[in-house]
N, C-alpha and C positions, 0 to 999 in steps of 0.2 A: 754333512747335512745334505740331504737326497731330494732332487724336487719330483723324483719319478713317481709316474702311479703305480698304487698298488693295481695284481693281476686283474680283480675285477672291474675295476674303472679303465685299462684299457683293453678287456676284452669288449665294454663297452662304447668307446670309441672306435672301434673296430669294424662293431657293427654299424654304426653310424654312417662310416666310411662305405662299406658295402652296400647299405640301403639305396645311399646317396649317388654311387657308381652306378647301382641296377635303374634307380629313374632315367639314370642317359641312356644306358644302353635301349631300356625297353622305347624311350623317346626316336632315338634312332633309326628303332627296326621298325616301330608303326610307319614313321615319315617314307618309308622304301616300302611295307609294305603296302599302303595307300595306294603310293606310284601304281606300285605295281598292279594291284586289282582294277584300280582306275581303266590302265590299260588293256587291260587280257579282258576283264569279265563286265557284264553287265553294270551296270550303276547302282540299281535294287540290290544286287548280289554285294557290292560290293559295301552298301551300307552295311546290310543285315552280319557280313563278318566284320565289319570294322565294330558293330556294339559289339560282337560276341568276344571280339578281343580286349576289346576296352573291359568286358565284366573280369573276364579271366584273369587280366593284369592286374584288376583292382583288389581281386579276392587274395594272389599271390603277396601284393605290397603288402595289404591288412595282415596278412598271417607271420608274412618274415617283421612287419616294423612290430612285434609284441615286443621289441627291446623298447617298448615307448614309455611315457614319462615313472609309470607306476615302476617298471623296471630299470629305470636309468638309473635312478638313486640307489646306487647298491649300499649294503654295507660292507664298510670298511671291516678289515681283522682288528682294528681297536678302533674306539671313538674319534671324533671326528672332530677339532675344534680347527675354525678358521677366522683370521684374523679378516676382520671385513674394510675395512680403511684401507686406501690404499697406500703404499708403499714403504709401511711401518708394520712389523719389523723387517718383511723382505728375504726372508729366509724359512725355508721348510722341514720340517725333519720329522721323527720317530721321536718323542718326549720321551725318556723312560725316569719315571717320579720314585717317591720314597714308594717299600714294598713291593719294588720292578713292578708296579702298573705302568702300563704304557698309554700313550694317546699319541696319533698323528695331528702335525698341527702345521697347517699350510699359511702363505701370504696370498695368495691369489685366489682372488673371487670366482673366477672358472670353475674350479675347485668344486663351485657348490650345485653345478648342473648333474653333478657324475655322483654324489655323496648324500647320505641322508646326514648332515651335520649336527654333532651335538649340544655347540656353543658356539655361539660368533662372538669373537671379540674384539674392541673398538681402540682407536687411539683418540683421545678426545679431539685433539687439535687437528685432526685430518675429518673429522664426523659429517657427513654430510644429511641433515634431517628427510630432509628429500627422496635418497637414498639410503634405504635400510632393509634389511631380508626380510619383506614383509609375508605376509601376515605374521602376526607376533604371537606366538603360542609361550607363555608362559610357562608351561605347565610341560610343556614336549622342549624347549630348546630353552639352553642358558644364554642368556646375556651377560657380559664382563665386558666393564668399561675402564682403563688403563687412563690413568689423569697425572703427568706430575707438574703439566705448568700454571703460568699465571691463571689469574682467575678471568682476564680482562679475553684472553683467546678464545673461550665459549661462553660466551655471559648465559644462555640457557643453561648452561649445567650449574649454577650458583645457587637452581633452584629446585626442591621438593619434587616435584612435578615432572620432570625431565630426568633428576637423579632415578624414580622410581620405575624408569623401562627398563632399569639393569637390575641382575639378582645380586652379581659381586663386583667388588671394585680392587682395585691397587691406585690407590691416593698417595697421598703426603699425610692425610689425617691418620690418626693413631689409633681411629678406629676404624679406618677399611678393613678391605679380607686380608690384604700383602701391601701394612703401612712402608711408607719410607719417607718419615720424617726428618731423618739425617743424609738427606740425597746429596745435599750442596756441602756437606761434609768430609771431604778427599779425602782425610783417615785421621783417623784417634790421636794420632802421637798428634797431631798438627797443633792440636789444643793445648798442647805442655813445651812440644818446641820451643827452641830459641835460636834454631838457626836463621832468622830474620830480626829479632828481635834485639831492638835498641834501646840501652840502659835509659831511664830516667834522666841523669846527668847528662848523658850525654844529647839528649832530644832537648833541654832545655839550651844546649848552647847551637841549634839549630835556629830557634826562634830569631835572631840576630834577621835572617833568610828566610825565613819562612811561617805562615800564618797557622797557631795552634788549632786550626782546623782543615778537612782538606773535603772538599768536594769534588763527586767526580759522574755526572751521568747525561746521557744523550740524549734520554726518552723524557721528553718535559712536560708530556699531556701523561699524570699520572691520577689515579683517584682518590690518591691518599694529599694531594693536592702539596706535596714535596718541594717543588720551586718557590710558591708561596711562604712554605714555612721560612725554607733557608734563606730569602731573598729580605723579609725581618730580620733572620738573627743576625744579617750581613749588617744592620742596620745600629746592631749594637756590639761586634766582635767581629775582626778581622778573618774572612774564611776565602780560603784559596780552592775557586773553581776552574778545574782543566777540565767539564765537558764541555758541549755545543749547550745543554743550561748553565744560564746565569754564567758565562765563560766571564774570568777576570784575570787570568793568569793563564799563558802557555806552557804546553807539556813540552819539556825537554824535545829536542830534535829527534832521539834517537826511538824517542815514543811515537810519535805523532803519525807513522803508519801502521794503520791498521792495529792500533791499541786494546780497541775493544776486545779482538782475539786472544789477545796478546797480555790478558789483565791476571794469570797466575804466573807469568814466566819471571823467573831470579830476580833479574832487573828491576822489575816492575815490582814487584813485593819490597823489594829493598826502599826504593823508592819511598812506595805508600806508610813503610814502617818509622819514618823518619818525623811523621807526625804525629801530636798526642791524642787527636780525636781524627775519627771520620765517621760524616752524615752516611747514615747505613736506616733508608729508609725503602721499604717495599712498593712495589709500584702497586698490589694490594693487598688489601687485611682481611687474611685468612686463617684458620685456627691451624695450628701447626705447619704453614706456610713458610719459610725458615732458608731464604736464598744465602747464595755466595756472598750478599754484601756484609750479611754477620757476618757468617765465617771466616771471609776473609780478612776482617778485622781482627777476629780471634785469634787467628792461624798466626797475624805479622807482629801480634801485639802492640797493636792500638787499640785504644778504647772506644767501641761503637755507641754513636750515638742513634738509638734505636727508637725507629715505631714503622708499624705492620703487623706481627700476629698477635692477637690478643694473647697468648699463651706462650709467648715467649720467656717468661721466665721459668716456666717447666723445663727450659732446654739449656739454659745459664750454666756455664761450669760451676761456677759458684753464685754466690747470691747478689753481688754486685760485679758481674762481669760485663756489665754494660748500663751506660745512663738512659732510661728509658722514659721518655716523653710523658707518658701518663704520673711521673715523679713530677717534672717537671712542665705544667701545663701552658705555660708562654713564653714565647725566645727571650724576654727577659726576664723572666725566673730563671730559667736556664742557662743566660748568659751571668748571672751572679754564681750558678755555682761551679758554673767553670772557671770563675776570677778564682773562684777559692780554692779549689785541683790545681791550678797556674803556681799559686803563691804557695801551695803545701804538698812537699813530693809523696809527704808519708799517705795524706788521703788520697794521691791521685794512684798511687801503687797498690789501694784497697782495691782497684780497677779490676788488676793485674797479676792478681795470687798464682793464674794457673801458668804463668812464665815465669814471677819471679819466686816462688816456692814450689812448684810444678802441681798445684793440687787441684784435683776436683773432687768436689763435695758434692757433687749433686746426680743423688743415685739414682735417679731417673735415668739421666742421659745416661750413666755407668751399662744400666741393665739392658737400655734399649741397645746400647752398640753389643751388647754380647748377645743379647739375645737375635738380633737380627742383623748380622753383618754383612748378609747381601745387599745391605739398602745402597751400600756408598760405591756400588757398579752398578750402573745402569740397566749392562745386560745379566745381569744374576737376577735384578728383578725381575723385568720382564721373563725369565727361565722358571721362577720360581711363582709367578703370576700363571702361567700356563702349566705348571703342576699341578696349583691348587686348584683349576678350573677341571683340570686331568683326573684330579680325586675326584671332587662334587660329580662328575659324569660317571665315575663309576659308581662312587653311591647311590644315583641315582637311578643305577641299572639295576641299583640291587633293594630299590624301594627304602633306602635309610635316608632320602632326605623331602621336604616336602619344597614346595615357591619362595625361595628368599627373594626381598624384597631391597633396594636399597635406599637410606632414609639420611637424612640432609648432615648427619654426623658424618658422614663420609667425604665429604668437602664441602664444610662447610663454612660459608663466604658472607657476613652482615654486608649490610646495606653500608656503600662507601662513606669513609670516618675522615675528616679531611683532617690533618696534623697540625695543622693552625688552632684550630675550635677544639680538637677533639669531640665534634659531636656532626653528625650529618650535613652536609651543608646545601640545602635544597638548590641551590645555582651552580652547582659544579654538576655538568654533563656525564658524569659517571651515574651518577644517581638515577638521572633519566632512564641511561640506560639500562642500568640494572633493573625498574619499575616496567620496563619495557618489556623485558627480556623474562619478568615473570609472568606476565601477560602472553608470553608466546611460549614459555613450557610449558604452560597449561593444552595449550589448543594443540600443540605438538603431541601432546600425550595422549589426549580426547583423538583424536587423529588415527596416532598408530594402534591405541588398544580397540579402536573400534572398526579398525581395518581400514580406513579411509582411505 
């Protein structure tokens, strides 16, 4: 990967350079010529040549600086997409896409003094509204906006109004330009493994030790209001918490530094696999939003106890590969039917098909991992994110596309759902904020489309 300019951008900094050289020198020789007339020649004399050289110089700058703005922005030998955020992704190169089109595609904002650019593209969580390559031409430059985290990192983008400055996106939703719904997904096989996975039998003779439930998280202001839930069902069923939430049990010694990091390494899997449930709640609820904490239930086989995407059973290996909150709408509803998984191996292994018969049934998830198996690297996305943006620029060049627009399907985030109620809970500070937050993509939009 090259960060060098092509020829035209630095035969343009070239001149820049030269222009920039010629004001000292020319500063120089007026300052000595001055002196000098000063001395030798009359005073009248010496004004009347100091304008005539002041015209002369001025007429010379004007004609050499025509490398001025209309000519700075050269064009590139291919299109021009530049990532506008700073320091994501950080690396520059020669894109070459499907059909060997190619696009140049930079990290550095500099970039865009020397280029007439044909896309800027954003990382959500670096975005700064303030700063954006304004004026916003629609119609002349694509916008592409790169999203794959939580929703709580930009509360303006949760909403219509803010999603609609960008033409394309790469989400988590399954209806962006370049979905990756299976991001927190490490790979395929993980879902049928049993290289972690601990028999039925032998997790029942654990319990002696250990609480048939296991909690584990640090972030305790979350909008799906997660502590509250767990901190009831604690109230009817023993559940074993090792984070800084609702802590009641210490993490082994060998854990307790820097764990967080350290939450898919051998050890630690083994560990989490020894229990028959774990709280696997989202910090929010988002449509195809879909973190590690499923997964990694999936992957160790234990059975997650799930809420966060509304559309999480679209994603289930099978049809009950996880007890999902909306079944079960109070921690005592739900702590009866976990008495009843407790006392019956055979229903708690209806959990469990995709470890203990290795099967998935659910063709969804089948067709999305073959169909799109770059989702589960990070960097294939983002590579395959600036292809697509690489195509839409050249169809563009070639008048085959008109203004896409991007519309709330694209990450799309309801009004926070607190897991106690399952229904909005107007006193939980998330809520605020998100009623806030659509109040300010509004005026953010009204703002940049009207050049503000």
């Amino acid at each position: 990967m090259s960060n060098q300019l092509p020829m035209a951008g630095q035969t343009v900094i070239m001149c820049k350079r030269i222009k920039q050289n010629l004001w000292t020198v020319v500063f120089c020789a007026l300052k000595m010529l001055n002196t000098l007339l000063k001395r030798v020649l009359r005073v009248r004399l010496c004004e009347l040549l100091w304008c005539i050289l002041v015209f002369v110089i001025f007429i010379v700058l004007w004609t050499f600086s025509d490398v001025k703005e209309t000519s700075a922005k050269v064009t590139a030998q291919y299109p021009v997409i530049l990532w506008w955020t700073l320091e994501f992704p950080g690396s520059s190169t020669t894109r070459t896409c499907s059909n060997n089109i190619k696009c140049h595609v930079y990290s550095d904002i500099e970039k865009d003094k020397y280029y007439s650019v044909g896309a800027y593209l954003f990382y959500a969580s670096n975005i700064k509204f303030k700063n954006l390559p304004l004026p916003r031409k629609p119609k002349d430059v694509i916008w592409g906006l790169y999203h794959e985290e939580s929703p709580r990192n930009v509360e303006e983008l949760l909403h219509e109004k803010a999603l609609s400055l960008f033409n394309f996106t790469a989400t988590f939703s399954r209806f962006s330009n370049v979905p990756f719904p299976l991001q927190h997904l490490h790979s395929f096989e993980d879902i049928t493994s049993t290289t972690y996975f601990v028999k039925t039998s032998i997790k029942n003779t654990y319990l002696k030790d250990i609480s048939p439930i296991m909690y584990l998280q640090s972030d305790c202001e979350t909008s799906t209001e997660r502590d509250a839930y767990v901190q009831e069902l604690m109230k009817v069923i023993d559940v074993d918490s090792y984070g800084s939430c609702l802590n009641n049990k210490e993490l082994p010694s060998k854990f307790k530094t820097d764990y967080l990091n350290n939450l898919n390494e051998d050890e630690f899997l083994k560990f989490i696999a020894r229990y028959k449930f774990v709280v696997a709640f989202e910090n929010g609820a988002c449509n195809d939003y879909i973190t590690e904490k499923f997964w990694r239930a999936i992957k160790v086989g234990t059975v997650p106890i799930y809420f966060g995407s509304p559309t999480i059973r679209d994603w289930l290996p099978n049809r009950k590969s996880a007890i999902l909150l909306e079944d079960f709408p109070t921690p005592k509803i739900l702590h009866k039917h976990i008495e009843q998984l407790l006392n019956n191996d055979t229903l708690y292994e209806e959990y469990l098909e995709h470890k203990t018969i290795q099967t998935i049934t659910n063709d969804r998830l089948v067709n999305e991992y073959r169909d799109r198996p770059y989702q589960l690297d990070g960097i294939k996305v983002i590579e395959k994110f600036e292809c697509f943006i690489c195509e839409k620029l050249h169809e563009k060049m070639n008048n085959q596309i008109g203004v896409n627009v991007v519309n709330k399907s694209h990450y799309d985030c309801p009004k926070p759902i607190s897991a106690l109620s399952l229904k909005v809970n107007p006193e939980n500070s998330w809520v605020y904020s998100w009623e806030k937050a659509e109040i300010d993509a509004a005026k953010i939009y009204t703002e940049i489309m009207n050049g503000d």
